[in-house]
C-alpha distance (Angstrom), angle and dihedral (degrees) to the residues before:
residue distance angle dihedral
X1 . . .
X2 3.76 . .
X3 4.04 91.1 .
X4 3.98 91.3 45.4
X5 3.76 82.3 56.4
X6 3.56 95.2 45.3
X7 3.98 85.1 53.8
X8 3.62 88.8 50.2
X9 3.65 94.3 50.5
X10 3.40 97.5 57.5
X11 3.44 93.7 36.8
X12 3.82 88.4 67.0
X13 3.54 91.6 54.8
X14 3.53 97.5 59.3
X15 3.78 90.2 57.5
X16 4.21 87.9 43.8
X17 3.82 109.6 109.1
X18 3.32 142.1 -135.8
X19 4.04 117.4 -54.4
X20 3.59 114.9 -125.8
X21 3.76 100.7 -128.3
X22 4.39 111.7 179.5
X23 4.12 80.5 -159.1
X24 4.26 88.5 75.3
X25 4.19 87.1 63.8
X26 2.46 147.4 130.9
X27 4.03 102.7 27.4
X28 3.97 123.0 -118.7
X29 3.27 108.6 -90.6
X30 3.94 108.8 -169.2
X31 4.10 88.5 -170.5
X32 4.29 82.2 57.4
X33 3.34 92.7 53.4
X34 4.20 124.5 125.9
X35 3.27 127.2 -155.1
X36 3.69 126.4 -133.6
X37 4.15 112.5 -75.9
X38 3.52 127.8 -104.4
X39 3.85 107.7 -96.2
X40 4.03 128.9 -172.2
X41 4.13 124.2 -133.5
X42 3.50 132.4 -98.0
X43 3.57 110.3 -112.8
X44 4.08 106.9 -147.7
X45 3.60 120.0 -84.0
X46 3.87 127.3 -172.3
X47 4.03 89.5 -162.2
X48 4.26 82.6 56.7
X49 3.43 132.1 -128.3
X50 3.68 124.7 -108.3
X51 3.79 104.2 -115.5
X52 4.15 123.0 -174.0
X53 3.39 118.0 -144.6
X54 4.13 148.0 157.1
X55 3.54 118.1 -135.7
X56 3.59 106.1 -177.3
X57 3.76 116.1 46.0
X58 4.26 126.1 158.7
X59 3.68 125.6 -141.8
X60 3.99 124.1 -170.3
X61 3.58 75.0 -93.4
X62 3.87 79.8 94.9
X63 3.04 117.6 75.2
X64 3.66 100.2 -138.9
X65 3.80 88.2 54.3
X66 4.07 99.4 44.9
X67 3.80 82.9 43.9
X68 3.57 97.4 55.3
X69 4.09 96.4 40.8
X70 3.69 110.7 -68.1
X71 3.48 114.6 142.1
X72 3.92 100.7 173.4
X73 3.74 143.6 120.0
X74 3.74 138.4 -137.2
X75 3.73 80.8 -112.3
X76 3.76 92.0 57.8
X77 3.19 93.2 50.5
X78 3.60 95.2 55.9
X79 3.74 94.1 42.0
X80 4.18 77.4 58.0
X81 3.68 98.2 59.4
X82 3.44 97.5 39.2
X83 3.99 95.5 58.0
X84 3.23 106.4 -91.0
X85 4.20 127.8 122.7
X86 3.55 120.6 -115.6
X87 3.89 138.3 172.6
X88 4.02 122.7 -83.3
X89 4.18 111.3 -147.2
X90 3.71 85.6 -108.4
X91 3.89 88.1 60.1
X92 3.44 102.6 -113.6
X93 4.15 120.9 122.0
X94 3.67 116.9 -107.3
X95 3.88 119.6 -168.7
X96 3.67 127.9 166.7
X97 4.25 127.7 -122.3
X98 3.60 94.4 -128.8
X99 4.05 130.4 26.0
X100 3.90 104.1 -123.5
X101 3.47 117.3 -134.9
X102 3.64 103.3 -124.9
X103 3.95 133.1 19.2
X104 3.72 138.8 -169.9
X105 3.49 128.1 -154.4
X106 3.91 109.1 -153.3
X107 3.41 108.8 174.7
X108 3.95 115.0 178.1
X109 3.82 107.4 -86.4
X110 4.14 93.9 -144.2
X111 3.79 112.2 81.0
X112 3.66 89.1 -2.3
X113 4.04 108.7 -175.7
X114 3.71 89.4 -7.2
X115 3.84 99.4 111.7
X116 3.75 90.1 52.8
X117 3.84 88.1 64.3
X118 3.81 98.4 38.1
X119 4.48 108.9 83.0
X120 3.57 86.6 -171.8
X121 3.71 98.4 65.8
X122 3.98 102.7 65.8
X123 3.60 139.1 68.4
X124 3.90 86.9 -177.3
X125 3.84 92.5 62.6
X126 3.80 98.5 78.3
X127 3.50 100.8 38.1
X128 3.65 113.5 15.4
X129 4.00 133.2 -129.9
X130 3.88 98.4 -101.4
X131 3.89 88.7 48.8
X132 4.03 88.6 47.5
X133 4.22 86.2 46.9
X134 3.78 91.4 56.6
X135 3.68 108.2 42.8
X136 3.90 111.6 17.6
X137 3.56 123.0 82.6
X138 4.25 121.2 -129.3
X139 3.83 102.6 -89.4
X140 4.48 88.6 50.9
X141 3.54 85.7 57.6
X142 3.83 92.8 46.0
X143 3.87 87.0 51.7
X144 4.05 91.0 55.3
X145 3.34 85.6 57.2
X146 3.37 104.8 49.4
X147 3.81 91.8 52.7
X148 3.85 90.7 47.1
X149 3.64 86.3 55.0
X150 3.97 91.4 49.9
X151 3.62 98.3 42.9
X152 3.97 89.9 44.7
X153 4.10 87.1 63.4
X154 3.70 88.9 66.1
X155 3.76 93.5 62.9
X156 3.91 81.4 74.2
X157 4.21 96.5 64.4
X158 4.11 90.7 64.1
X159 3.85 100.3 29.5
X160 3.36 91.2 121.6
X161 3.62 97.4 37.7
X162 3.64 120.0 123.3
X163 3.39 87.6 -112.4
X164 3.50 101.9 65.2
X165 3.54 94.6 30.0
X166 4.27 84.3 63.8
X167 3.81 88.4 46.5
X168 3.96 93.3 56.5
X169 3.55 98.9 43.3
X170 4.42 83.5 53.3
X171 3.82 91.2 43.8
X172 3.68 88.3 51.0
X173 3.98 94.8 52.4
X174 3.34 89.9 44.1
X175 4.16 90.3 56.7
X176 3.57 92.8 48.8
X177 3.70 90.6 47.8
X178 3.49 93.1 44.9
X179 4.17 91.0 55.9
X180 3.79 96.4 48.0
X181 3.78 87.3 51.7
X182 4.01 91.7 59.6
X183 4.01 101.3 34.2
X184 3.37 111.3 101.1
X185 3.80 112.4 172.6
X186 4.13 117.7 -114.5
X187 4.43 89.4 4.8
X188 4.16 100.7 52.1
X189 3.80 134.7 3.1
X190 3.61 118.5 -144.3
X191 4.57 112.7 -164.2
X192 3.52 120.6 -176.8
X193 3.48 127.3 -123.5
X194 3.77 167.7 123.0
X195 3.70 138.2 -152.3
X196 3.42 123.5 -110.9
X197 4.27 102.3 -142.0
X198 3.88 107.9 -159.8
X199 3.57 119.5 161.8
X200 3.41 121.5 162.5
X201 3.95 114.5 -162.3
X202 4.08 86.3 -13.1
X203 3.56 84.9 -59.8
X204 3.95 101.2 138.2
X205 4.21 117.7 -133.0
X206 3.79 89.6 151.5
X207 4.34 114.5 159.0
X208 3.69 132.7 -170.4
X209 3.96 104.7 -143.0
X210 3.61 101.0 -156.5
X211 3.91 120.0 -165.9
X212 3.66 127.6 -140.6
X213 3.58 98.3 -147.3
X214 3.72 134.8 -4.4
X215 3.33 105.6 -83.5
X216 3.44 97.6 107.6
X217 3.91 138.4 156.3
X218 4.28 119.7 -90.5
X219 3.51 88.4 -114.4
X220 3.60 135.7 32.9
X221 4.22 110.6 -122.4
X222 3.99 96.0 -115.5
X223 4.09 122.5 -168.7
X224 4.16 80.6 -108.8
X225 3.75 75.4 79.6
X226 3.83 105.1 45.7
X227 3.81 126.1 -23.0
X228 3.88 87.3 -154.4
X229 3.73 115.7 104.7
X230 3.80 89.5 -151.7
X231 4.17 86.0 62.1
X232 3.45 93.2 51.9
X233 4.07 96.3 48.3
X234 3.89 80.4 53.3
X235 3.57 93.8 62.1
X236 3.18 91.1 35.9
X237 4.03 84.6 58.8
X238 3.88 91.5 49.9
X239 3.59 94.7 50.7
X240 3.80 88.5 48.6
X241 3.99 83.7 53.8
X242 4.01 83.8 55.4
X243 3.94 89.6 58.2
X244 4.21 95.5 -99.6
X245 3.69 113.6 141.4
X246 3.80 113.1 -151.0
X247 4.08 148.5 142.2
X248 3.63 133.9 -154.8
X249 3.63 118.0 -142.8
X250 3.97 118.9 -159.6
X251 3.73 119.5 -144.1
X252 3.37 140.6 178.7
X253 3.69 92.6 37.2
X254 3.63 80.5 152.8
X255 3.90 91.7 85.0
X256 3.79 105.9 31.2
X257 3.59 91.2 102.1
X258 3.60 91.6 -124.1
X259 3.98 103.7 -39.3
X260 3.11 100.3 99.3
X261 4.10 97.2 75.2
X262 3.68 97.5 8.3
X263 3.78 120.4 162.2
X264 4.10 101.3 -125.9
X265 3.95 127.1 44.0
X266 4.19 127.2 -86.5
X267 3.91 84.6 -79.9
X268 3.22 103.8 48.7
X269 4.11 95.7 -103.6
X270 4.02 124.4 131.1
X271 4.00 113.4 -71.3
X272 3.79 101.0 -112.9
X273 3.58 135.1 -170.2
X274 3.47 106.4 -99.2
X275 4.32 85.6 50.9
X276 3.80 80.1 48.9
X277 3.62 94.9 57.2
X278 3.60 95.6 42.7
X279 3.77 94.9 52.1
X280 3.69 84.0 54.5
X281 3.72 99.8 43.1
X282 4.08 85.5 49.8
X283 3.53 103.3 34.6
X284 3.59 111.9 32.8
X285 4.33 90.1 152.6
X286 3.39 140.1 38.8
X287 3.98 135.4 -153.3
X288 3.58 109.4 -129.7
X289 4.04 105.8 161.4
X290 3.66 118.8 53.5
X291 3.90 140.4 131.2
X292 4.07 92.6 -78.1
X293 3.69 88.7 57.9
X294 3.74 140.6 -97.9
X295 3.85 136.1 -31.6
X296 3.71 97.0 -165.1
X297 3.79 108.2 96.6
X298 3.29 135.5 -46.3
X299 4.36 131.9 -131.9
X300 3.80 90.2 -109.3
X301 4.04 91.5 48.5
X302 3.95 95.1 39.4
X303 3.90 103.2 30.0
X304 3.80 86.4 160.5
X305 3.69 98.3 61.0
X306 3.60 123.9 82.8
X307 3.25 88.3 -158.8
X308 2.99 107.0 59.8
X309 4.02 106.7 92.7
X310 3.13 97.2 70.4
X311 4.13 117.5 139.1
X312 4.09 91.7 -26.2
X313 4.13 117.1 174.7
X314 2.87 107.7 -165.7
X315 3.77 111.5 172.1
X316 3.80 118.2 89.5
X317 4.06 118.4 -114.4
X318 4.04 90.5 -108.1
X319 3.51 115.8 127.7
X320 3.87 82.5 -111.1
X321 4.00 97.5 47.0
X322 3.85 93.5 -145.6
X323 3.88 111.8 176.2
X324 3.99 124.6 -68.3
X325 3.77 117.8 -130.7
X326 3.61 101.8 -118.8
X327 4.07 90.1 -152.9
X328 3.35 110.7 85.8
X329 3.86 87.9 14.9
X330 4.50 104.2 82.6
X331 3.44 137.9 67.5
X332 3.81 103.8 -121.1
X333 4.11 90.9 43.0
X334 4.35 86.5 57.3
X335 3.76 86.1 42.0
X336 3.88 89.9 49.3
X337 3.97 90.3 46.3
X338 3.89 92.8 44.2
X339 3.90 92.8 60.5
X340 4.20 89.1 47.2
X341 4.04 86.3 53.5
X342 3.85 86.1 48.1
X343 3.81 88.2 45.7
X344 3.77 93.7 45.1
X345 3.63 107.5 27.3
X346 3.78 111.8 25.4
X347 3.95 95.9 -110.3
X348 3.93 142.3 64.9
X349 3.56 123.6 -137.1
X350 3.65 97.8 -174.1
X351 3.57 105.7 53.2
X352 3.96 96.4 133.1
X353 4.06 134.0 148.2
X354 3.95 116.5 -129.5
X355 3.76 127.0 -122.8
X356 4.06 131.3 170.2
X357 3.69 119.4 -140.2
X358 3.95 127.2 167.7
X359 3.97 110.0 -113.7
X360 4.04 82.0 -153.6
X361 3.70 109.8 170.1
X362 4.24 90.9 -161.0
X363 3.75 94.5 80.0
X364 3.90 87.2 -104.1
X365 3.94 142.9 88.9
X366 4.12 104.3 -108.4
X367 3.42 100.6 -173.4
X368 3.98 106.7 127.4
X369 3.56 109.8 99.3
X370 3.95 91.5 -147.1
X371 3.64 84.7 60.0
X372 3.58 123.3 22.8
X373 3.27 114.5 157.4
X374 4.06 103.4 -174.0
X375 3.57 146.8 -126.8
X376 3.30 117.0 -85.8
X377 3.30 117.6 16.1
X378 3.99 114.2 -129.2
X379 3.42 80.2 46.4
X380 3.61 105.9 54.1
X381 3.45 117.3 -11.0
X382 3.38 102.1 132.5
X383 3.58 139.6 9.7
X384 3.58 101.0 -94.9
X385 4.42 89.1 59.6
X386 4.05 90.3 41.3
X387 3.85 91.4 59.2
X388 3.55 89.4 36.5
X389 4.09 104.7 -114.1
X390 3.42 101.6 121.0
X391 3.75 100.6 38.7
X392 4.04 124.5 59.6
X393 4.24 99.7 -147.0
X394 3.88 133.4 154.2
X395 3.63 118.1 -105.9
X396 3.79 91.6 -109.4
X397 4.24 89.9 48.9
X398 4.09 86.7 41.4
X399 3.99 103.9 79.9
X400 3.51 97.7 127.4
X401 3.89 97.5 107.6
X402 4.10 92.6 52.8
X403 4.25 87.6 60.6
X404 3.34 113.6 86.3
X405 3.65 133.8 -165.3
X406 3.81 112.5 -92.5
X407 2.90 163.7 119.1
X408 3.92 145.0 98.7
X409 3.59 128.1 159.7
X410 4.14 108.5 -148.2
X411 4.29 108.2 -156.5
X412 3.53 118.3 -169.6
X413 3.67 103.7 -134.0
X414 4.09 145.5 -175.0
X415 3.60 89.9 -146.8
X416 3.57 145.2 -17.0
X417 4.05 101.1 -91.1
X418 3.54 134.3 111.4
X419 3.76 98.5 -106.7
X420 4.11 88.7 50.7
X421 3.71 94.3 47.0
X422 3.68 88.0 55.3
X423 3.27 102.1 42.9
X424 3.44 91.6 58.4
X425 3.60 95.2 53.8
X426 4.16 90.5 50.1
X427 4.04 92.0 52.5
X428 3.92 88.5 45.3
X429 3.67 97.8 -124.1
X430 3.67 98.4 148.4
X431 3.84 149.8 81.7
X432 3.57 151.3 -139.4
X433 3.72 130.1 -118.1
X434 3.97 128.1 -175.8
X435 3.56 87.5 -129.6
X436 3.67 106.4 -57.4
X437 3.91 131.9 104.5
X438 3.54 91.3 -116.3
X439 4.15 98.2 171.7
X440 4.50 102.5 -140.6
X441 3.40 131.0 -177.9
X442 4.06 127.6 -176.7
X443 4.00 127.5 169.3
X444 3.55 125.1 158.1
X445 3.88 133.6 -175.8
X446 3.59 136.7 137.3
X447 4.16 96.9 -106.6
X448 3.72 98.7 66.4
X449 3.92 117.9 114.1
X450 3.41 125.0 -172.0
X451 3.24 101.6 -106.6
X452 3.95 89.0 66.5
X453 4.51 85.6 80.9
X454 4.51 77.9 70.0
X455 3.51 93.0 48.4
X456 3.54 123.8 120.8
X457 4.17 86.6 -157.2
X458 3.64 99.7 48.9
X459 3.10 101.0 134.1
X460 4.01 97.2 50.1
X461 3.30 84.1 51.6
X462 3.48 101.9 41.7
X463 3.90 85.6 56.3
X464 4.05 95.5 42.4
X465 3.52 96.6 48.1
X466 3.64 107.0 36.4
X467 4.06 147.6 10.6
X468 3.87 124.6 -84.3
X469 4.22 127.1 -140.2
X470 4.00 100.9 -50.7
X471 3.80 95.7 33.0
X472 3.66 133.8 121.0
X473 3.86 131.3 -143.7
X474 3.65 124.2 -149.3
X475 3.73 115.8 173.7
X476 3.84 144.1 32.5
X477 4.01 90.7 -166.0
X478 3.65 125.0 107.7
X479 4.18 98.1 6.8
X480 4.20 135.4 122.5
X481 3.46 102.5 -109.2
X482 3.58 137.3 -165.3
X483 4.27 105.1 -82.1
X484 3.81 90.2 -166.3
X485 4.07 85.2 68.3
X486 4.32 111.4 102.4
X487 3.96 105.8 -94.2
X488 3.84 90.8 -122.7
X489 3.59 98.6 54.1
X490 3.70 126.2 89.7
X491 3.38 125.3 -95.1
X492 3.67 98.7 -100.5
X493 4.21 127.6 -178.7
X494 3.73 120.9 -98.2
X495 3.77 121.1 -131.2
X496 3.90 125.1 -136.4
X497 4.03 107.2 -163.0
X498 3.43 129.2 162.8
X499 4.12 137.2 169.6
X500 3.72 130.1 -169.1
X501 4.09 115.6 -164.7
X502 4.05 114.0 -114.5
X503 3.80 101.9 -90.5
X504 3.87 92.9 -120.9
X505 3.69 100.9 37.0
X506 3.84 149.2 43.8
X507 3.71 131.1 -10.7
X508 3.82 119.1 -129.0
X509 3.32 137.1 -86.4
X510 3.98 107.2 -178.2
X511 3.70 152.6 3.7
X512 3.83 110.0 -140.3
X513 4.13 131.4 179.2
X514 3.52 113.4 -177.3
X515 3.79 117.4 -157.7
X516 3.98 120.2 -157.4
X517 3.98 107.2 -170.5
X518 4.25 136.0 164.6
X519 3.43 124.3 -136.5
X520 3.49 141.8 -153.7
X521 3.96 97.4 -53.7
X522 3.57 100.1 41.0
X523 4.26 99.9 -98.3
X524 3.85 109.8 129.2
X525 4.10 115.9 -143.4
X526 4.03 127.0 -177.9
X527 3.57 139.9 -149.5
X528 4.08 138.7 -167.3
X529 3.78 113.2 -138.5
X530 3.74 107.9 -161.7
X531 4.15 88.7 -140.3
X532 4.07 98.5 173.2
X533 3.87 125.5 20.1
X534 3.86 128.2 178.9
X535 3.60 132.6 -131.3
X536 3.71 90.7 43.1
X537 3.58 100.2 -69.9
X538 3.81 135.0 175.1
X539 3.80 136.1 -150.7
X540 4.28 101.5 -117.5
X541 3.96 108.0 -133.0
X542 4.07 90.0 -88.6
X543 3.87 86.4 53.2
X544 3.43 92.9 -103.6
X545 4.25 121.3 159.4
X546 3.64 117.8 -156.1
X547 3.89 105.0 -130.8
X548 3.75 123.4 -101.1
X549 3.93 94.8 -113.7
X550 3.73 120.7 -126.5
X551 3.52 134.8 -105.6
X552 3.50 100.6 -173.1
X553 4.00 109.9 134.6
X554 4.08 97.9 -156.6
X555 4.07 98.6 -164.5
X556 4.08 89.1 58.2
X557 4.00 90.3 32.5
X558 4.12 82.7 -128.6
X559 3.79 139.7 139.8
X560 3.57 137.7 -177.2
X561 4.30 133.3 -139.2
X562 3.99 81.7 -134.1
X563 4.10 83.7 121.7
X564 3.53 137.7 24.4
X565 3.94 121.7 48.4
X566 3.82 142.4 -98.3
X567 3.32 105.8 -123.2
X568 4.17 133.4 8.4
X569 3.55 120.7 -167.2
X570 4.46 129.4 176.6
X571 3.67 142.1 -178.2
X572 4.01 107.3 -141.1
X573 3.39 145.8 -160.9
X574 4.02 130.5 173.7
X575 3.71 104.9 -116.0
X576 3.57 89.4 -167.7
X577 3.98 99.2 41.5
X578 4.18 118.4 143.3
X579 4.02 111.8 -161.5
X580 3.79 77.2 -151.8
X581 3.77 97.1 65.3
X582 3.61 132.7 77.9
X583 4.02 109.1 -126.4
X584 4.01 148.2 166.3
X585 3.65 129.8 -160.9
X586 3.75 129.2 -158.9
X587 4.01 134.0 -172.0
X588 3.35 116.3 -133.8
X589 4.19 124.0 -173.4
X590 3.73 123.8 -161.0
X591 3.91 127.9 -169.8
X592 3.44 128.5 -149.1
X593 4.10 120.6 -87.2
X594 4.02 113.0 -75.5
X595 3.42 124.0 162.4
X596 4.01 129.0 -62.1
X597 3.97 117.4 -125.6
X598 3.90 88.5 -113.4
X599 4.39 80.6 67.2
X600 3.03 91.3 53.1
X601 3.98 97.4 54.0
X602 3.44 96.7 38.7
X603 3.45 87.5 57.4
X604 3.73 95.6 46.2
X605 3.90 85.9 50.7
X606 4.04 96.1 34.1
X607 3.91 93.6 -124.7
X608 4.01 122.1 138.9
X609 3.96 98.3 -88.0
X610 3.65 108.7 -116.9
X611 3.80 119.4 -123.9
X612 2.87 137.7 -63.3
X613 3.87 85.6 51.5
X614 4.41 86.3 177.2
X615 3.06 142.9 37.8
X616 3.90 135.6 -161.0
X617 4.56 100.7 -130.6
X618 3.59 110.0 -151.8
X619 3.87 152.1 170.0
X620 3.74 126.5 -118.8
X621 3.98 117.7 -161.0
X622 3.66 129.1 -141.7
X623 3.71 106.7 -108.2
X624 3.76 135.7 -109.8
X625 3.70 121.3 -143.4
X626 3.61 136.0 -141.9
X627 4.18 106.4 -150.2
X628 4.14 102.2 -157.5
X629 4.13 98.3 -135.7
């Protein structure tokens, strides 16, 4: 009876139709079209300017995305971040808010243009997505995709073909060509690069190599070559030996099931210090906010911090999305097991920055919550397939409603060039949003007084005196120090933060700096000090914040900035600091609750929003480290 219902079931869903889903209009119009607006330079500025940017963009040269709908260029892309409206692959126009300032597009380096060329790979090239959306029913478009995913397999029996190889090295030129045509120095930043897509056993170790110029290698080093991170930092080294100047940036450590940050080599061996120093010469930043969630911590890691569930995916990428160890798999737990290698061993391996980036597969940056439009775009291109009502997929298949819509990586920069941008990225000063332009600052040093917050030269001094995000402090000796600090206590470092709400979107909630340190034996521990609260709250005696409320109204998908604040700002020091004890610090920023994408859609579909209906947007610093002497 129960499989005679199960027949039935899915019977029915055959003959369901279309949904109607408001997200598919209005139609691409290429006569409506805008381009990208006029924008003036950045003159250079010592103190840095605070430039947005999205370092890890897709274009249907992927061949997940061109399987899955994706239509767009490198140039599209481009056009994107710099303003201008293009179309989605459900034929609908996208265009960003704001221009970013720089833009990467990171298209994956196996198979790269090959799908494009291939008629026997798509189900979407006969009849396209947008005419699937508006006349199939939920289980047709499951069966595209199933047959995409079949036919996509047989891209691996000529990979190395000289076919495909010839295809690459074209796709490839036409990237780099594509990037010089858009830079233009002090208005937009152009950086080449690809992503390298390893992932053993659905176990994610995916990087972004990002160049600093273009002088770049023919071919991009692709996981067809080596699925070993430690091969690809090798060729990363020879190139380096060839004059090429380049990074790769992990993400999505979040599902690596603890590779990512583990504490031994590939093979199992002892970390050492020359693997140390190669991670660090190759890897000097790390994505941790993107569409398939955060790389921060994780509950289980940070049990302490309320905070700390906040967009987690926690399923690996495998076909059968078994669970991800979360240690070995965060930020703040690598962070925390670079300061015991310091501690123990003399060296660090992870001492990396933070950035957020998008990993959209629509030639675009969907980060707005209001109007995320997805990744990839069978999967989620519009609200109807991201609450699953248009599209009939298993629960495993089906993880469309844990991504979220983020992120942004926020560089602070002398000037708008390549060489800046990049430069910024290899001395870790810069931070990751979940989407909004959530304006941070964090120095630290062992000089600053507190009457430096009144200054009208802060920021020389700030950078004179002391270390910004992605620095490292070594010494207490021979420095002004604070005189209002107790006589017996150690000379510990003061802490400059400061946070500035997004122009156009929430107030704030909280100023957080979270400290990782190692005592005495070697074991490292953390802690969130709550250093600036709005709405003139206190700390209770246990330490203890009352939350910031919400406003969010869940039926209009709405909030108001009747709570929370515009801009916090503190002056630091560790009560608890030991000169003896290796340490980092971190500023982290949290808005008040607004409403999740998955609002949004269900309103735009009038469904029963799924939970969580809010979210709390934020900004994660790069951290500054305390080296014990």
């Amino acid at each position: 009876m129960k499989s005679v219902l199960a027949v039935l079931a899915l019977l029915s869903l055959f003959g369901c139709g279309p949904v109607d889903d408001p997200t598919l209009f209005p139609e691409f119009d290429p006569a409506n079209t805008k381009p990208p607006p006029a924008k003036p330079a950045v003159e250079i500025d010592p103190n840095r300017h605070l430039l947005w940017g999205d370092l890890h963009i897709h274009t249907s040269y992927s061949t997940d995305a061109y399987t899955l709908g994706v239509t767009a260029t490198p140039d599209d892309a481009y056009t994107f971040a710099r303003g201008g409206t293009i179309e989605h692959a459900a034929g609908y126009p996208i265009r960003i808010d704001r221009p970013l300032d720089f833009a990467a597009v990171t298209d994956h380096s196996e198979y790269m243009g090959a799908a494009r060329l291939d008629d026997t790979v798509s189900a979407l090239e006969s009849r396209s997505l947008r005419t699937r959306l508006l006349n199939d029913g939920p289980l047709s478009l499951a069966y595209a995709m199933g047959t995409i995913v079949r036919n996509v397999k047989g891209l691996e029996l000529y990979a190395n073909s000289p076919e495909v190889r010839k295809i690459t090295l074209d796709a490839w030129k036409l990237m780099i060509e594509t990037a010089n045509a858009h830079y233009e120095p002090g208005v937009f930043t152009t950086l080449a690069g690809y992503e390298w897509t390893s992932m053993p056993s659905g176990q994610n170790l995916h990087r972004n190599v990002i160049y600093r110029d273009t002088n770049v290698p023919e071919m991009p080093f692709s996981s067809l070559d080596s699925e070993n991170p430690e091969d690809l930092w090798d060729a990363l080294d020879d190139q380096r030996e060839q004059g090429m100047t380049m990074m790769a940036i992990p993400h999505n450590s979040n599902v690596s099931n603890g590779l990512m940050y583990e504490r031994a080599q590939a093979d199992g061996s002892a970390i050492t210090e020359t693997y140390a120093k190669q991670r660090m010469r190759n890897e000097p930043v790390s994505e941790i906010m993107q569409i398939k969630g955060t790389s921060d911590t994780h509950p289980m890691l940070s049990p302490e911090d309320e905070f700390a569930d906040f967009e987690i995916m926690s399923a690996q990428l495998s076909a059968t999305a078994d669970f991800s160890e979360p240690r070995g798999s965060y930020a703040r737990d690598a962070l925390r097991a670079g300061i015991e290698f310091s501690h123990s061993e003399g060296f660090n391996p992870y001492r990396f920055g933070v950035i957020g980036s998008s990993d959209s597969h629509n030639a675009s940056s969907s980060v707005q919550e209001n109007k995320h439009h997805g990744k990839l775009p069978l999967m989620d291109g519009s609200a109807g397939l991201r609450l699953a009502k248009s599209i009939f997929l298993p629960g495993s298949l089906h993880r469309t409603r844990n991504w979220g819509a983020a992120g942004l990586a926020g560089v602070w920069s002398v000037e708008n060039t390549r060489e800046s941008v990049y430069d910024a990225l290899a001395r870790k000063e810069v931070f990751a949003t979940s989407g909004p332009r959530i304006k941070l600052r964090f120095f630290g040093g062992f000089a600053y007084t507190p009457d430096i917050m009144e200054s009208s030269t802060l920021l020389e001094q700030a950078y004179a005196n002391g270390v910004p995000m992605g620095g490292v402090l070594t010494t207490t000796k021979d420095k002004k120090v604070d005189q209002q600090a107790p006589a017996e206590s150690p000379v510990s470092p003061a802490f400059i933060a400061w946070v500035a709400k997004d122009p156009e979107g929430a107030n704030l909630d909280r100023l957080q700096i979270i400290k990782g340190w190692v005592d005495t034996q070697g074991v490292s521990h953390e802690r969130v000090f709550d250093v600036a609260l709005s709405g003139g709250r206190h700390p209770d005696a246990n330490g203890s914040v009352p939350a910031v409320g919400s406003t969010v109204d869940v039926a209009t998908a709405s909030y108001t900035n009747t709570i929370g604040a515009g801009h916090l700002k503190t002056y630091w020091r560790d009560p608890e600091f030991d000169p003896d004890q290796n340490a980092f610090y971190y500023a982290r920023a949290i808005e008040i609750p607004t409403p999740r994408w998955s609002t949004f859609d269900a309103k735009h579909l009038g469904v029963e929003a799924p939970d969580p209906v809010s979210l709390q947007e934020r900004a994660i610093s790069s951290a500054i480290w305390y080296q014990a002497k």
